[in-house]
NUKOL-543129 format. One record per residue (C-alpha): residue in three letters; x, y, z. Coordinates in steps of 0.001 Angstrom, whole numbers, plus 500000, padded with zeros to 6 digits. Layout:
! NUKOL-543129
alaXYZ
...
//
This chain:
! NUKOL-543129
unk507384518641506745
unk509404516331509090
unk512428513570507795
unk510353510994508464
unk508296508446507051
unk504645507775508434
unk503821504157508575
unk500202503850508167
unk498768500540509032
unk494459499780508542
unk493530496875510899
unk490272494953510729
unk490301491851512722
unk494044491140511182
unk495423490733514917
unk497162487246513959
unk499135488998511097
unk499450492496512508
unk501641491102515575
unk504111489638512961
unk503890492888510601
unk504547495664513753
unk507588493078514606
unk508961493363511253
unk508746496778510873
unk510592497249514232
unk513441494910513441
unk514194495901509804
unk513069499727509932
unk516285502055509878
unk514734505067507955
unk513288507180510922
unk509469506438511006
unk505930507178513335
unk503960504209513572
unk499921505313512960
unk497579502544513277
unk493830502906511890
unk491484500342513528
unk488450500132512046
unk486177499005514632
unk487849494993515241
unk486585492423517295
unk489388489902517414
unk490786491342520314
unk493317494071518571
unk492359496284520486
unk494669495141523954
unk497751495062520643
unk497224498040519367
unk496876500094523080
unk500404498730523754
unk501442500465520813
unk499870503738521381
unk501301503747524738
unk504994503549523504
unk504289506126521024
unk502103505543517927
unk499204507397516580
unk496026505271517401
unk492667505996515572
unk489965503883516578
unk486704503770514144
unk483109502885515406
unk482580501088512105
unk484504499714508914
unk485059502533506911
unk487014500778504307
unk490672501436503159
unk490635504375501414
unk488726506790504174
unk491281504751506481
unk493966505531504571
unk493042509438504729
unk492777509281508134
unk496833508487508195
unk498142510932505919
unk496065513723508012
unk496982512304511131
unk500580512803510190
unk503350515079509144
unk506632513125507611
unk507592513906504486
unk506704509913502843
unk503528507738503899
unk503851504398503578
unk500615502485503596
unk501037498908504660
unk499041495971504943
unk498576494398508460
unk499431490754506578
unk502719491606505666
unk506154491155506530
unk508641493516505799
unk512407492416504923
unk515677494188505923
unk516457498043504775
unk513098498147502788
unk512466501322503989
unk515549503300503169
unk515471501277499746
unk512396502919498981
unk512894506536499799
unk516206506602498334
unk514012505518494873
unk511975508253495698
unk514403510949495857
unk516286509820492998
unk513809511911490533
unk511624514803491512
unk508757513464489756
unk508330510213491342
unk505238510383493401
unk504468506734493929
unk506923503787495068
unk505923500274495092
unk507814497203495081
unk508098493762494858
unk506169491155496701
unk506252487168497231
unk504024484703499100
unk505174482554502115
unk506297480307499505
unk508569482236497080
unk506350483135494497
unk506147486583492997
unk502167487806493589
unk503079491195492554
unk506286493318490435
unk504206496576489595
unk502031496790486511
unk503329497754482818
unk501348498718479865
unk501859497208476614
unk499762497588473281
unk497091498896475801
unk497044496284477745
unk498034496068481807
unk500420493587482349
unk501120492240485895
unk505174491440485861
unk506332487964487327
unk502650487115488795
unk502897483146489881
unk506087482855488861
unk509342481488491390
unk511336484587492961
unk514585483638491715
unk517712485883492415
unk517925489050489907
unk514332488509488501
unk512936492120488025
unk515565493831489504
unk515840496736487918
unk513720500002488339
unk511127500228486507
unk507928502970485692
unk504656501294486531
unk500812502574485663
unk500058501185489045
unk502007499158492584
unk500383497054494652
unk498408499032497854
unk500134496158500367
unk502615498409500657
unk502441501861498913
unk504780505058499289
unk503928508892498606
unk505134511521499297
unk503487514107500987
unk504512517047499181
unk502108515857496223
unk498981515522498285
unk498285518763497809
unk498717518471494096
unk496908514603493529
unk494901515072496225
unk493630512409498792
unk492208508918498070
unk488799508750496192
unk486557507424499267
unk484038505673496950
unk486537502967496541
unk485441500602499745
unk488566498115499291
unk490174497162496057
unk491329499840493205
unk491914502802495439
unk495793502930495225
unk495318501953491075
unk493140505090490905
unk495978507268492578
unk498434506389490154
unk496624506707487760
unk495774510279488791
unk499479511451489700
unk500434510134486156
unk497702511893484357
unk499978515160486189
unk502932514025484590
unk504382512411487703
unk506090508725487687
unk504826505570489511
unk508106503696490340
unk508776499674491158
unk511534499487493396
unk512807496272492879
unk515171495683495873
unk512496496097498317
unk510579492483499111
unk507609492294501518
unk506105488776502184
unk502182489007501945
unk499846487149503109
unk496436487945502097
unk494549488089505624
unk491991490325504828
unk489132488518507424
unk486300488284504989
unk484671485542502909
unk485528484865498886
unk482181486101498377
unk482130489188500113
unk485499489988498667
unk484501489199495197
unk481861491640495888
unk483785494460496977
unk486405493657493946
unk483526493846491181
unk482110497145492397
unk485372498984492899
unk486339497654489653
unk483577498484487715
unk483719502235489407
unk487339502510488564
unk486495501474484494
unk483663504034484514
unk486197506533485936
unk489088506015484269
unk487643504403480723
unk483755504437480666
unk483425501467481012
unk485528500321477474
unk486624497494479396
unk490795498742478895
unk493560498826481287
unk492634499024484675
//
């Protein structure tokens, strides 16, 4: 297992945000990294992007159809050997040192499997500051609310991170095991924390890591609502038969 982290980016038709994201990641990257990109099968033109890339070094998987995130996702941890994977959305920006931020939260406990951290719109507003439970409920920390300095700044255990961008380590693979591939889009990282909690490991917000997102994913509300309802509804019956609790 290498001293690296693998940087595992899913593209589908994202080219206008991906450009910005692979500039972001070179600029503000310190922690040593390997760049895989998983294409699955674009027709915005990513392709002449992402053959630039391959030629100055990253791993390049091209698909011959969507396969979704989490069979995408797969694809990058076995096409690579660091010691983290970082899965990151193609419509995000990341923000100096967030990286080494996030692997030194990593190693500062053995049982951390999972690092997330916080995220803000264009505009300043908190969309995401990992997911606490309270009198069984889930609740979603700082959602809509202005990113003002020292809000959630402290670390925190989570029952789930946002996917946008999503650390593991590599060591636990073997003992949480891959992503569930029924889960199209939507719900595949919340089912992986839930399963490396249920093993007694911890799901950690980092809060001084901040990555702009931009939601980009190139499909319609409808077909998005779509996707959410059925990974939802297969992520209840896993998790909760379908009670309708956290998740």
């Amino acid at each position: 297992m290498k001293e690296y982290a693998d940087i595992v980016v899913v593209n589908y038709n994202t080219r206008s945000f991906l450009e910005g994201c692979i500039k972001s990641i070179k600029e503000y990257t310190h922690y040593p990294y390997h760049l895989i990109i998983i294409d699955n099968n674009s027709r915005d033109g990513s392709r002449a992007f992402i053959d630039k890339l391959q030629q100055k070094g990253a791993t390049v998987i091209y698909n011959q159809k969507n396969l979704g995130c989490a069979k995408a996702w797969n694809q990058g941890i076995r096409s690579g050997k660091g010691k983290y994977i970082v899965f990151l959305n193609p419509d995000t920006l990341v923000t100096p040192g967030w990286l080494t931020k996030m692997v030194a939260c990593a190693e500062s406990d053995k049982r951390i499997a999972v690092v997330g951290n916080k995220q803000i719109n264009a505009n300043g507003i908190i969309i995401h500051a990992g997911v606490v439970e309270k009198d069984g409920q889930a609740i979603y920390r700082g959602v809509g609310e202005k990113d003002d300095p020292g809000k959630f700044d402290q670390v925190c255990d989570c029952i789930d991170v946002c996917g946008a961008c999503y650390l593991i380590k590599r060591e636990y693979i073997s003992k949480i095991g891959y992503f569930d591939e029924r889960f199209f889009m939507y719900a595949e990282e919340t089912d992986y924390s839930f399963r490396a909690r249920a093993l007694g490991l911890r799901v950690v917000y980092c809060p001084v890591t901040i990555v702009h997102f931009k939601d980009g994913a190139p499909i319609s509300f409808k077909q998005r609502q779509r996707i959410h309802q059925r990974s939802c509804r297969l992520f209840k019956k896993k998790w909760f038969k379908g009670s309708g609790e956290i998740g």
